[in-house]
NUZABA-160827 format. One record per residue (C-alpha): residue number from 1; residue in three letters; x, z, y. Coordinates in pm, whole numbers, plus 50000, padded with zeros to 5 digits. Layout:
N
> NUM	ALA	X	Z	Y
...
***
This chain:
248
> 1	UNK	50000	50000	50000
> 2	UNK	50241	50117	50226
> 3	UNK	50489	49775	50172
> 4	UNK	50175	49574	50268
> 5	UNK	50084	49775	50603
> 6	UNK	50421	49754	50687
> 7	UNK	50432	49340	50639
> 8	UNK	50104	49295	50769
> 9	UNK	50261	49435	51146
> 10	UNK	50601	49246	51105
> 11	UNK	50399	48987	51057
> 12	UNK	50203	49050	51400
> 13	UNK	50485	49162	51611
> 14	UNK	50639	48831	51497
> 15	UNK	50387	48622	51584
> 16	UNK	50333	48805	51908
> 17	UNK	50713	48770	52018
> 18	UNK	50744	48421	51886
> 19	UNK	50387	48300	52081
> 20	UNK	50435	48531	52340
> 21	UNK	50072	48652	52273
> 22	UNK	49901	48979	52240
> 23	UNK	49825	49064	51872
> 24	UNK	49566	49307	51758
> 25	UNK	49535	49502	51404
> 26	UNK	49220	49704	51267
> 27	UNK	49183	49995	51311
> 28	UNK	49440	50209	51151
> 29	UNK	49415	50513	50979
> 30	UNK	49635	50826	51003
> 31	UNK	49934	50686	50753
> 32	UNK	49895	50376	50827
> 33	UNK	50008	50515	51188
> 34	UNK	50299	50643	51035
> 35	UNK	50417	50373	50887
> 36	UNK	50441	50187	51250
> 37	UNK	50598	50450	51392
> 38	UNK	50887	50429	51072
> 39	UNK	50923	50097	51146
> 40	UNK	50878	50045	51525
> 41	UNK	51220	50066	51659
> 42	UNK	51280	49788	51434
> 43	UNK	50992	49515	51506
> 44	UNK	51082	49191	51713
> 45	UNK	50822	49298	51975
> 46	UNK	50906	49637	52144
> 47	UNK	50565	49618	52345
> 48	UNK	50316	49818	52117
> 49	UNK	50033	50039	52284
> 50	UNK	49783	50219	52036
> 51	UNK	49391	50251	52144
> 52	UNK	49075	50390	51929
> 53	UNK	48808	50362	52272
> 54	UNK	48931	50624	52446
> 55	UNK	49179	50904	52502
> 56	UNK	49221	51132	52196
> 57	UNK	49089	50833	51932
> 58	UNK	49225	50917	51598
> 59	UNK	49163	50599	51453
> 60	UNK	49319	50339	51681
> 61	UNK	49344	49954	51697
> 62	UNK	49793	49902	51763
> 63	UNK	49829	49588	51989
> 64	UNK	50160	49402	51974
> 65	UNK	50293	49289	52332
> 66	UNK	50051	49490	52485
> 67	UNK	50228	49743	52759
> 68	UNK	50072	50060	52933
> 69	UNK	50070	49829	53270
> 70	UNK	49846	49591	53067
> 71	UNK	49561	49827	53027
> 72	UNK	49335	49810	52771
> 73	UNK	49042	49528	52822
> 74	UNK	49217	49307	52591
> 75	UNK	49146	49507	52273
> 76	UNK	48904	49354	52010
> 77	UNK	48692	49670	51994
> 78	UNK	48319	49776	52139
> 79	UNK	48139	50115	52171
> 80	UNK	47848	50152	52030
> 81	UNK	47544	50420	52073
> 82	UNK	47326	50560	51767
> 83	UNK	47004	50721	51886
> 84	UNK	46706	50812	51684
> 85	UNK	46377	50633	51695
> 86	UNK	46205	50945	51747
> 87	UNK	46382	51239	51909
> 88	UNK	46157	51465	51827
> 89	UNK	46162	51435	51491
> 90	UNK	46495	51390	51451
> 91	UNK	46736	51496	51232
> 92	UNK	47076	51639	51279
> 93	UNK	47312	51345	51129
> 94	UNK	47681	51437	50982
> 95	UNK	47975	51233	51010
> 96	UNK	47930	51146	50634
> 97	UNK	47539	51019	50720
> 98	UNK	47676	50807	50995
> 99	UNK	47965	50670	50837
> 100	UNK	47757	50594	50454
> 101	UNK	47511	50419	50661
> 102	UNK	47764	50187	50825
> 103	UNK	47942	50130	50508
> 104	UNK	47605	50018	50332
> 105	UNK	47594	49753	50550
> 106	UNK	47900	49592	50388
> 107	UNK	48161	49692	50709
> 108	UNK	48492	49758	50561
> 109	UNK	48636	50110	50679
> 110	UNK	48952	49954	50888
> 111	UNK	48640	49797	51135
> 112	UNK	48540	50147	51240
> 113	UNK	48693	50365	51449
> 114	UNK	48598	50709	51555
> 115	UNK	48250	50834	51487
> 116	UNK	48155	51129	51774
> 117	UNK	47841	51323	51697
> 118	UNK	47672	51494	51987
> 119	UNK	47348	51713	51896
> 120	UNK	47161	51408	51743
> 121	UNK	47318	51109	51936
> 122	UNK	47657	50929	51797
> 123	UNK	47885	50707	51948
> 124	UNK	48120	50473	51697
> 125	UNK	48409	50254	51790
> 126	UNK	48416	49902	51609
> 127	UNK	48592	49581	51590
> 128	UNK	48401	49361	51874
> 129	UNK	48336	49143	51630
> 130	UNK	48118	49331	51388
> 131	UNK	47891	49500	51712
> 132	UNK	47606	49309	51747
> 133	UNK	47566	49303	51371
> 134	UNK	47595	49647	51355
> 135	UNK	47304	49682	51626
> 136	UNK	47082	49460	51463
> 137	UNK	47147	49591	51085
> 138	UNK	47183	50008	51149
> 139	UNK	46830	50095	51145
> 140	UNK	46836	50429	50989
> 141	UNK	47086	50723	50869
> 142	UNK	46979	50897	50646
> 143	UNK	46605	50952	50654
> 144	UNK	46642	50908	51058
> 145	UNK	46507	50611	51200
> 146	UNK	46758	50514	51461
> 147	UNK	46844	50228	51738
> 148	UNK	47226	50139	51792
> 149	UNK	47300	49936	52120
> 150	UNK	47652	49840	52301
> 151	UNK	47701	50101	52548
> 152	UNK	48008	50178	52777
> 153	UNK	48251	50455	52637
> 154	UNK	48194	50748	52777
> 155	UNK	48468	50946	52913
> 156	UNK	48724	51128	52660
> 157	UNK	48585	51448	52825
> 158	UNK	48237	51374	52726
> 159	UNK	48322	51242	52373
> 160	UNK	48604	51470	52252
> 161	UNK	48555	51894	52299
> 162	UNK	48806	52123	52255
> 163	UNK	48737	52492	52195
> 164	UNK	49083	52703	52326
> 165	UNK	49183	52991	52119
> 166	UNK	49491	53178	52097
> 167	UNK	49661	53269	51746
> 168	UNK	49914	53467	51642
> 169	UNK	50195	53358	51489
> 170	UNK	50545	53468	51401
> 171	UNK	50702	53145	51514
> 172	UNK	50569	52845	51627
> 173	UNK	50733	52644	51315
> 174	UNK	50438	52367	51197
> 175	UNK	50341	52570	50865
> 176	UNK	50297	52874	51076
> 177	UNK	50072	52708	51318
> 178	UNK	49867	52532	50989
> 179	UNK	49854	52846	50835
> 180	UNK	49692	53034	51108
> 181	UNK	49477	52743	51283
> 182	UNK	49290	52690	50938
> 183	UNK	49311	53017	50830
> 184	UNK	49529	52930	50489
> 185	UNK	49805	53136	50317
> 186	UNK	50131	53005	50450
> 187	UNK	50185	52851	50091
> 188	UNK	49869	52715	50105
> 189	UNK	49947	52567	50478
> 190	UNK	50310	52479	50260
> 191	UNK	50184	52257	50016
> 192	UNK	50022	52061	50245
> 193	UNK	50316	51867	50387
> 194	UNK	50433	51711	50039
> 195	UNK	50058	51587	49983
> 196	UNK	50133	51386	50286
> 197	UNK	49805	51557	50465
> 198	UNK	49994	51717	50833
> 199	UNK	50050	51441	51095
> 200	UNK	50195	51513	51438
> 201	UNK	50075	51285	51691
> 202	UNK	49962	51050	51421
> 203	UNK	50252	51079	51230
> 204	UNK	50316	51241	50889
> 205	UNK	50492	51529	50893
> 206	UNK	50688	51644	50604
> 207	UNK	50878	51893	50780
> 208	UNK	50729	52252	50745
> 209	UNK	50972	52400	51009
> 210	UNK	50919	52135	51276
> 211	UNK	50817	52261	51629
> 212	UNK	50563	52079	51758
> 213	UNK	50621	51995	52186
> 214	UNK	50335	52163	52396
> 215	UNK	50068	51849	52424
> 216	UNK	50107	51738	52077
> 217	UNK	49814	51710	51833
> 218	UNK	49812	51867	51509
> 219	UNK	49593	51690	51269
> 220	UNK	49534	51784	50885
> 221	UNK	49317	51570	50681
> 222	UNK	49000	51701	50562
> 223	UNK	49067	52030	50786
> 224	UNK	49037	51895	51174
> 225	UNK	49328	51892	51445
> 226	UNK	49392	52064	51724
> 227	UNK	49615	52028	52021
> 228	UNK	49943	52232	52065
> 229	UNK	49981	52398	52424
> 230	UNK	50228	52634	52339
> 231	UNK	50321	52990	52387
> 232	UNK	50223	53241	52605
> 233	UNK	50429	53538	52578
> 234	UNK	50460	53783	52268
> 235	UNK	50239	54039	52139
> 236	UNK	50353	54430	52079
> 237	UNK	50433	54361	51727
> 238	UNK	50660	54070	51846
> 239	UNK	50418	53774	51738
> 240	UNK	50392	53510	51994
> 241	UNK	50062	53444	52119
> 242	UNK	49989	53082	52142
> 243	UNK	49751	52871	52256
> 244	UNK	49543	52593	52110
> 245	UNK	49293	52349	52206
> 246	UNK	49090	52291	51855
> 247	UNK	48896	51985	51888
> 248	UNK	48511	52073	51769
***
C-alpha cells in the first residue's frame, strides 16, 4: 500500500514540475500523510500545500505546485450541508450514520473528507466532482430523512471545537501526554506507537519520548486528537501542568 501512495505522488509532483501545473490528490488519510511527508524533501516539485476545507481538516486533499501565496480556490473539493427533512423529528446522526450513508451510495472513502456533526446538522468535505451527486442521491441517514446542498465552509471556528483542559503529567514526552489525554496506562498509551496509531501533525509517530512543539496536534486513531499548547508551570508534587485544546 504504502509503495503505491508513495508512486502515485512522484507521479504527481512529476507531472506538476514537468507541465508546470498544479496537481491535486484525494483526499488523504492520516498515513497516507505520512508517507508524503517521508518522501517530500525528495519530490521534483518542492511546492506542496495540504487542505481538507478548512483550518484543522484531518483529511486533506495535498496539491503539488501549489504555494501558501496561491491560496486555496484551486482545490478540487466542495462543502456540503446535511440537514434533516424534518427538524423536529429529527434524529441525532453519528459520524458512522453519516459516513455509511455516503458510502452506500458507491463514493469511495479517499472522495470524502471531514464529516463535522453539529446537534443534528453535518457538514462533509468532498471531491468537487462527486457534489452534486451527492446532493441529489443522500436522501436519508439512517432513519432521518435529510436534504444535502453546496454550502460555503463555514469558518474553522464554527466547524472545529476545542474543549481546554489541563493534565498532569510528569514530562511532556508523547506517551505521557497519550497516556493522560485518553486516560490509558502508560503501557497502554506505549503500545500504541508500534501499531502505527499516534500521528503528530499528521505524521506517524513512532517515537514514545518525542516532545511535541506547543501548536502541534496530537491525533490517535479511534481515540480523537487534541492540540498541544504546552506547559504552564509545575504542580507541588513536581508534575507539570499542561495545557490542551481537545477537539470535541
Amino acid at each position: 500500500m504504502n509503495d503505491q501512495t508513495e508512486k502515485r505522488f512522484r507521479e504527481l509532483a512529476e507531472r506538476s514540475w514537468s507541465r508546470g501545473i498544479p496537481c491535486y490528490t484525494d483526499f488523504l488519510d492520516l498515513s497516507e500523510q505520512t508517507v508524503l511527508t517521508r518522501i517530500r524533501a525528495g519530490l521534483p516539485q518542492p511546492e506542496i500545500r495540504l487542505f481538507g476545507g478548512a483550518e484543522g481538516c484531518e483529511r486533506v486533499i495535498a496539491g503539488f505546485g501549489v504555494s501558501e501565496e496561491d491560496g486555496t480556490d484551486g482545490f478540487p473539493l466542495a462543502c456540503v450541508k446535511i440537514t434533516p427533512a424534518g427538524l423536529k423529528f429529527a434524529g441525532e446522526m453519528s459520524h458512522r450514520d453519516v459516513l455509511g450513508s455516503l458510502m452506500s451510495l458507491g463514493f469511495e472513502r479517499s472522495l470524502l473528507g471531514d464529516i463535522i456533526l453539529r446537534e443534528k446538522e453535518a457538514w462533509v468535505f468532498c471531491a468537487e466532482r462527486i457534489a452534486d451527486y451527492l446532493c441529489d442521491g443522500l436522501t436519508s441517514v439512517r432513519r432521518t430523512s435529510v436534504k444535502a446542498s453546496r454550502t460555503e465552509a463555514p469558518s474553522s471556528g464554527e466547524l472545529f471545537r476545542t474543549r481546554r483542559e489541563v493534565i498532569q503529567v510528569s514530562s511532556e514526552r508523547m506517551d505521557a501526554l497519550v497516556s493522560h489525554a485518553f486516560r490509558l496506562s502508560r503501557a497502554g498509551a506505549q503500545s500504541l506507537f508500534p501499531a502505527g496509531k499516534v500521528f503528530l501533525d499528521g505524521a506517524e509517530c513512532l517515537r514514545t519520548d518525542a516532545e511535541p512543539r506547543p501548536g502541534q496536534i496530537v491525533s490517535v486513531r479511534g481515540m480523537g486528537r487534541f492540540r498541544f499548547l504546552g506547559a504552564e508551570g509545575q504542580s507541588k508534587k513536581g508534575k507539570w501542568n499542561t495545557v490542551i485544546e481537545r477537539y470535541v
